[in-house]
C-alpha positions as CSV (number, residue, x, y, z in Angstrom):
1,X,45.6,27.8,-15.4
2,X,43.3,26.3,-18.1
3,X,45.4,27.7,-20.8
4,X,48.7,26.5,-19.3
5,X,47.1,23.3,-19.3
6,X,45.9,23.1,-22.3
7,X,49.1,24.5,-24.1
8,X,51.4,21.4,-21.9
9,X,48.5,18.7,-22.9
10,X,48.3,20.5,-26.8
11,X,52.4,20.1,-27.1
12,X,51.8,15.9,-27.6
13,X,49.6,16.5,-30.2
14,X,52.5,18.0,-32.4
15,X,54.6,14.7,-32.1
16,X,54.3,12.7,-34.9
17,X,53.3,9.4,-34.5
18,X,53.5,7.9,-37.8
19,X,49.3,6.6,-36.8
20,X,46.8,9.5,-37.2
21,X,48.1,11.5,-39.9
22,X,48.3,8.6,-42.8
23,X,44.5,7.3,-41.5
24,X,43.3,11.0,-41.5
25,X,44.9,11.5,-45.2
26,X,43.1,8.9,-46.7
27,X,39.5,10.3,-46.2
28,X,40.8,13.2,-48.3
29,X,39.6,12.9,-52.1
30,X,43.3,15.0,-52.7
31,X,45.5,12.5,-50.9
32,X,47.8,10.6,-53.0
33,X,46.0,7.2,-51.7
34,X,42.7,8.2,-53.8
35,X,43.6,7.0,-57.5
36,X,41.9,8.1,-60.4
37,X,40.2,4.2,-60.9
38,X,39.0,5.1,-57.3
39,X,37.3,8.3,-57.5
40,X,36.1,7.4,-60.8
41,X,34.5,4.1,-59.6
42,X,32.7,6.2,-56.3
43,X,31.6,8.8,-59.2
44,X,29.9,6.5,-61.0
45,X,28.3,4.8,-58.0
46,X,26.8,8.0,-56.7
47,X,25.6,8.4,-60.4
48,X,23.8,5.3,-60.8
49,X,22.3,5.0,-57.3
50,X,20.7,8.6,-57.8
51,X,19.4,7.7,-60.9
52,X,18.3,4.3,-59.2
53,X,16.3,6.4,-57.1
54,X,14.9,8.4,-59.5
55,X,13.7,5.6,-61.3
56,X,11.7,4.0,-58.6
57,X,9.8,7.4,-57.6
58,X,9.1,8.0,-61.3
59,X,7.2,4.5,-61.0
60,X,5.7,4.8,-57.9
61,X,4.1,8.1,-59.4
62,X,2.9,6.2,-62.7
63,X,1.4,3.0,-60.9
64,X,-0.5,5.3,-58.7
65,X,-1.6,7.3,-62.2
66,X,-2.9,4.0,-63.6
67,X,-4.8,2.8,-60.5
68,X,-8.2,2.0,-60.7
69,X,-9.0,4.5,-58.0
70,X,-9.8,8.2,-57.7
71,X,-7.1,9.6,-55.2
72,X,-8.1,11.2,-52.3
73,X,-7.5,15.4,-51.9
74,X,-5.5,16.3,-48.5
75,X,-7.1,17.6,-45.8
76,X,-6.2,20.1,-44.1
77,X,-6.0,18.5,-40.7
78,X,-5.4,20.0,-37.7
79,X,-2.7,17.2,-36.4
80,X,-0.6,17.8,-39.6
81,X,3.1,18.5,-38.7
82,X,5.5,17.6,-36.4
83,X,4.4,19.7,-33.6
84,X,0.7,19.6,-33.9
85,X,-1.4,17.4,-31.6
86,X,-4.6,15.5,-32.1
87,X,-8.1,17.6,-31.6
88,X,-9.0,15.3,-28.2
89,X,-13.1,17.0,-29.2
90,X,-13.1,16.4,-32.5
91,X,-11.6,12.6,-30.8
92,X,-14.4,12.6,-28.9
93,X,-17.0,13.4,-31.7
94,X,-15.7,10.4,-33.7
95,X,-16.2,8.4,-30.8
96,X,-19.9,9.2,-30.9
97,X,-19.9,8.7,-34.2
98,X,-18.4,5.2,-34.0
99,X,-20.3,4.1,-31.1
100,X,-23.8,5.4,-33.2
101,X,-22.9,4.5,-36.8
102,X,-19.5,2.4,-37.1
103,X,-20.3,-0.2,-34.2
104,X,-22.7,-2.3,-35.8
105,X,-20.6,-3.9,-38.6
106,X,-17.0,-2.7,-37.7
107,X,-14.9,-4.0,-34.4
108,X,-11.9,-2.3,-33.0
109,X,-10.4,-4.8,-31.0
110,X,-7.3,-3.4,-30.2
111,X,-8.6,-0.3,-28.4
112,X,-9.6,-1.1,-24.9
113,X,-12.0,1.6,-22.6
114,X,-8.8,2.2,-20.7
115,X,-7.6,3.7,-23.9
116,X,-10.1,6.5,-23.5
117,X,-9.3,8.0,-20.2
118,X,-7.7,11.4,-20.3
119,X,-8.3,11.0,-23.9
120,X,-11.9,11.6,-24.8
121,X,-13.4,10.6,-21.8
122,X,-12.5,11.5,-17.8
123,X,-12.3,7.3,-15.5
124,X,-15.5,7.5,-15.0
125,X,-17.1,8.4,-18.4
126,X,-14.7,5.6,-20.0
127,X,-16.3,2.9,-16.8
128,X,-20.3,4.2,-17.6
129,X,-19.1,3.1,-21.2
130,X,-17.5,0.0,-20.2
131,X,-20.5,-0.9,-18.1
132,X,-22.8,-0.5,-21.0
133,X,-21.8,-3.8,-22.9
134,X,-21.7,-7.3,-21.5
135,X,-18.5,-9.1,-21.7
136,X,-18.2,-13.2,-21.5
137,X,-16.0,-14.1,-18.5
138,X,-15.3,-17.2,-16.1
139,X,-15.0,-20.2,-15.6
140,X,-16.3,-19.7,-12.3
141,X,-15.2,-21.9,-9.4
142,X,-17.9,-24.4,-11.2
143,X,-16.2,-24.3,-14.4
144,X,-19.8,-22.3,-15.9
145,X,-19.0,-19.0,-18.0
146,X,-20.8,-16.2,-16.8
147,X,-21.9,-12.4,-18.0
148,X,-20.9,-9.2,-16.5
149,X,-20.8,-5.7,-17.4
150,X,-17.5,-4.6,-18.8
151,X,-14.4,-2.5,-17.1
152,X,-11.6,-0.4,-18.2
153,X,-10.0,-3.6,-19.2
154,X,-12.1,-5.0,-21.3
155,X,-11.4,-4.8,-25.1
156,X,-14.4,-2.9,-27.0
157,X,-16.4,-6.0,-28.4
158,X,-17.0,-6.8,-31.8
159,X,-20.7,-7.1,-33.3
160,X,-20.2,-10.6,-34.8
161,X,-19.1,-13.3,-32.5
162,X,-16.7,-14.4,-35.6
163,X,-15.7,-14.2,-39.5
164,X,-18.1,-16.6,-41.0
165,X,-21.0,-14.7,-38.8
166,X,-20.1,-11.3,-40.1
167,X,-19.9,-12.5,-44.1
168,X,-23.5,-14.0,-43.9
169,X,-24.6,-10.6,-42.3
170,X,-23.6,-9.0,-45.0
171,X,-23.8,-11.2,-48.1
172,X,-20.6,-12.4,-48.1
173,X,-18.7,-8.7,-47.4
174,X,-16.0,-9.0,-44.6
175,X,-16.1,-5.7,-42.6
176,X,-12.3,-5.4,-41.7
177,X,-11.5,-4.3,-38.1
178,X,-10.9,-0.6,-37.7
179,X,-8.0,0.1,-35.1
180,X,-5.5,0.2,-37.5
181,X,-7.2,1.1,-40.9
182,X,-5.8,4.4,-41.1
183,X,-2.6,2.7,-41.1
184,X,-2.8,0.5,-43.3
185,X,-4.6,2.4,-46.0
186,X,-2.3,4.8,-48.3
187,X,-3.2,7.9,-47.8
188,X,-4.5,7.1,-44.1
189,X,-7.5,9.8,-42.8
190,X,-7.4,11.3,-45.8
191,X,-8.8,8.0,-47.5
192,X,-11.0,7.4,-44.9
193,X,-12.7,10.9,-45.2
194,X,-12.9,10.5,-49.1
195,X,-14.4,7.4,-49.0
196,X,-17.2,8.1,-46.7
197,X,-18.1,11.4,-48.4
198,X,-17.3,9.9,-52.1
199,X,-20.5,8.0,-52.6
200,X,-22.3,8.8,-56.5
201,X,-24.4,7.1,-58.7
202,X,-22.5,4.4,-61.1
203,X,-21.6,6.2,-64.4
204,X,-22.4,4.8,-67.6
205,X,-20.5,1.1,-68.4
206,X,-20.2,0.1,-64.5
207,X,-22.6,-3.0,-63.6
208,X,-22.8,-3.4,-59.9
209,X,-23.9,-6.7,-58.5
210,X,-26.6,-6.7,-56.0
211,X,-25.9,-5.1,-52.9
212,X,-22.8,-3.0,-54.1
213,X,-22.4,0.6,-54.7
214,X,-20.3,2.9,-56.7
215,X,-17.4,4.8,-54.9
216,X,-14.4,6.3,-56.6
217,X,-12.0,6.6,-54.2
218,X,-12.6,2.7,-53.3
219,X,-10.5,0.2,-55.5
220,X,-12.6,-1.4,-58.4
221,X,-15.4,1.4,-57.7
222,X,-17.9,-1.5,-55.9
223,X,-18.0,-1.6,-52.7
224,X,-20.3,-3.2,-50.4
225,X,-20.3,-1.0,-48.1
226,X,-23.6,1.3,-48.0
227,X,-23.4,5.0,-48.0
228,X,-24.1,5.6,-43.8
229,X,-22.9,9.2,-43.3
230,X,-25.6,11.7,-43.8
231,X,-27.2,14.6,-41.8
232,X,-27.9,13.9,-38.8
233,X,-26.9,10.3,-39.1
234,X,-25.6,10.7,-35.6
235,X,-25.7,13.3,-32.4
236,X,-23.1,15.0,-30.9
237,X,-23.4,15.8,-27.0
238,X,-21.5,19.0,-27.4
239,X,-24.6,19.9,-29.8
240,X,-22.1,20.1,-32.8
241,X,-24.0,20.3,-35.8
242,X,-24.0,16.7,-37.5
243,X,-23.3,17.4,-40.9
244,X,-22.2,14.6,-43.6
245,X,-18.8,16.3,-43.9
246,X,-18.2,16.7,-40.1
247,X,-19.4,13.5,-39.2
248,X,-16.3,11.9,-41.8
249,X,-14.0,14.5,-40.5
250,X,-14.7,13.2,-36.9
251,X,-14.6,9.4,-37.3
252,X,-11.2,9.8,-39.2
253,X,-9.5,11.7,-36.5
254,X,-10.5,9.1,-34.4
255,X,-9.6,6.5,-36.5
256,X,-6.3,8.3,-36.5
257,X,-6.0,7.9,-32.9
258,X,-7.0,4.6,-32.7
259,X,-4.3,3.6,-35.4
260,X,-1.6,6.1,-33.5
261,X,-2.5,6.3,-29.9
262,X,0.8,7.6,-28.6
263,X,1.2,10.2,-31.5
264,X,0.4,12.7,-29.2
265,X,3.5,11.6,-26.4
266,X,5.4,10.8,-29.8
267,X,5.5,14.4,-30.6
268,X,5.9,15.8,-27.3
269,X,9.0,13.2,-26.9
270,X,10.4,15.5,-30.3
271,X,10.1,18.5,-29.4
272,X,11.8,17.8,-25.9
273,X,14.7,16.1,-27.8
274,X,15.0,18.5,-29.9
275,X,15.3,21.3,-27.1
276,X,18.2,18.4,-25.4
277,X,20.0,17.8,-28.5
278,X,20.5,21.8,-28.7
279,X,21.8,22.2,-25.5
280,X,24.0,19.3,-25.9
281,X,25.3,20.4,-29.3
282,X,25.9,24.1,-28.2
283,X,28.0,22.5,-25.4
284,X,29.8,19.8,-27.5
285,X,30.8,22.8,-30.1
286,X,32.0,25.2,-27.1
287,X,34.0,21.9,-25.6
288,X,35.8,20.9,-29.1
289,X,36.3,25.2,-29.4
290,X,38.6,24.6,-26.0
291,X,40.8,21.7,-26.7
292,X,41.4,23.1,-30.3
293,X,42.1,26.8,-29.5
294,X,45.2,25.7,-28.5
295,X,46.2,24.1,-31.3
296,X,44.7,26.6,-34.1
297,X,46.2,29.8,-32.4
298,X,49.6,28.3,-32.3
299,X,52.6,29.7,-34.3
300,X,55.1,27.5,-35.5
301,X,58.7,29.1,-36.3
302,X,61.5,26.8,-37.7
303,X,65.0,27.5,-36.6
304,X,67.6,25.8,-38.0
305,X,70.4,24.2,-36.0
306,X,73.7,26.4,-36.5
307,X,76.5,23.9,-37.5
308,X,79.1,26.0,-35.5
């Protein structure tokens, strides 16, 4: 019944409508519409936007060779790829690490303590940590402002109550606001790890003003920013051992999450498109097989009209 169908619906096709044919021609490079001037003039387009191309990578790679920074070596992370998800302990650890070392210059005011349920800590770790600060609220029915301990709601609060008051704390430095550093440095975790691990004595010809130290990987080398990772600089309560290196490694996953807090769903959403997609593609090809089959596995015999 289907192939009946499909050979009565298939006979239009064969009609020549003087529409379809010409329009399909002309995407053919060997159609008489495509003049030499014309393939010529695409030729040379192609040419010159590769070599465009080319041109601007080549330069990105030589202004990075000239900066006046070391570049940072890639880690090898364990959320790297397309299918690989954040470490939610090593998220955790970074928390700590944050909340011990990080917190008293840096703010991260777009992460709120609802952010951390189900991710490094269960509703009610993320409320004992929300109930730990004091947040500004009101006006009251009084019109007074009042204090009260913080909820899930409540943004994590920044050390300094503004800019002006976090420069004069630390002689004129701005520390900038963490949630989306990762982001918005090149080489995002990878950076951040570098940097806090990268601290060394000045070489020869450097002069550092008072209260700046000498780190490669930052831009200029002087930084303001002390060196504040060592051994046992903070405490894990899984009883990790705080090492320098794992303490970086820790605060730059979390950092990574803080910048990317859906790049766990984000993934997820892939790989369950991709497993649609397939299906859909597999069933797309079979469809177009169907209504072609008809068409491709036809024989076409001319007979001539006798002129008896």
């Amino acid at each position: 019944m289907a192939a009946a169908v499909g050979r009565i619906c298939g006979a239009r096709l064969l009609k020549n409508y003087g529409i379809v044919g010409p329009k399909v021609r002309q995407l053919s490079t060997t159609a008489k519409g495509w003049t030499k001037n014309r393939k010529l003039l695409l030729s040379t387009l192609g040419v010159v936007g590769g070599g465009v191309g080319a041109l601007l990578f080549a330069l990105e790679q030589s202004v990075e060779a000239s900066d006046d920074r070391a570049h940072a070596f890639h880690q090898p992370w364990s959320h790297d790829g397309w299918f690989q998800s954040l470490d939610h302990a090593s998220v955790r650890r970074g928390y700590e690490v944050y909340k011990q070392v990080c917190k008293a210059c840096h703010s991260l005011q777009y992460i709120a303590f609802r952010n951390l349920v189900n991710v490094t800590h269960t509703e009610d770790e993320a409320k004992a940590e929300a109930a730990e600060v004091t947040v500004k609220d009101g006006p009251d029915e009084e019109g007074n402002y009042f204090e009260r301990p913080g909820k899930l709601s409540d943004y994590l609060p920044s050390p300094y109550p503004n800019e002006n008051a976090a420069r004069a704390a630390n002689n004129g430095a701005y520390p900038p606001d963490l949630s989306l550093i990762v982001s918005a440095r090149k080489g995002g975790e990878d950076y951040i790890f570098a940097l806090l691990t990268g601290y060394m004595d000045a070489p020869a010809g450097i002069i550092l003003r008072e209260g700046q130290n000498y780190n490669p990987y930052f831009p200029g080398g002087a930084i303001s920013m002390a060196q504040v990772l060592f051994d046992e600089a903070a405490e894990y309560s899984d009883g990790t051992p705080a090492t320098a290196s794992q303490l970086a490694k820790d605060v730059a996953t979390f950092l990574r999450w803080c910048s990317e807090p859906e790049l766990d769903d984000r993934r997820l959403m892939t790989i369950k498109a991709i497993g649609i997609f397939s299906v859909l593609a597999a069933i797309v090809y079979y469809y177009k097989r169907h209504k072609w089959s008809t068409l491709k596995s036809r024989k076409l015999a001319y007979k001539p009209v006798s002129k008896k």
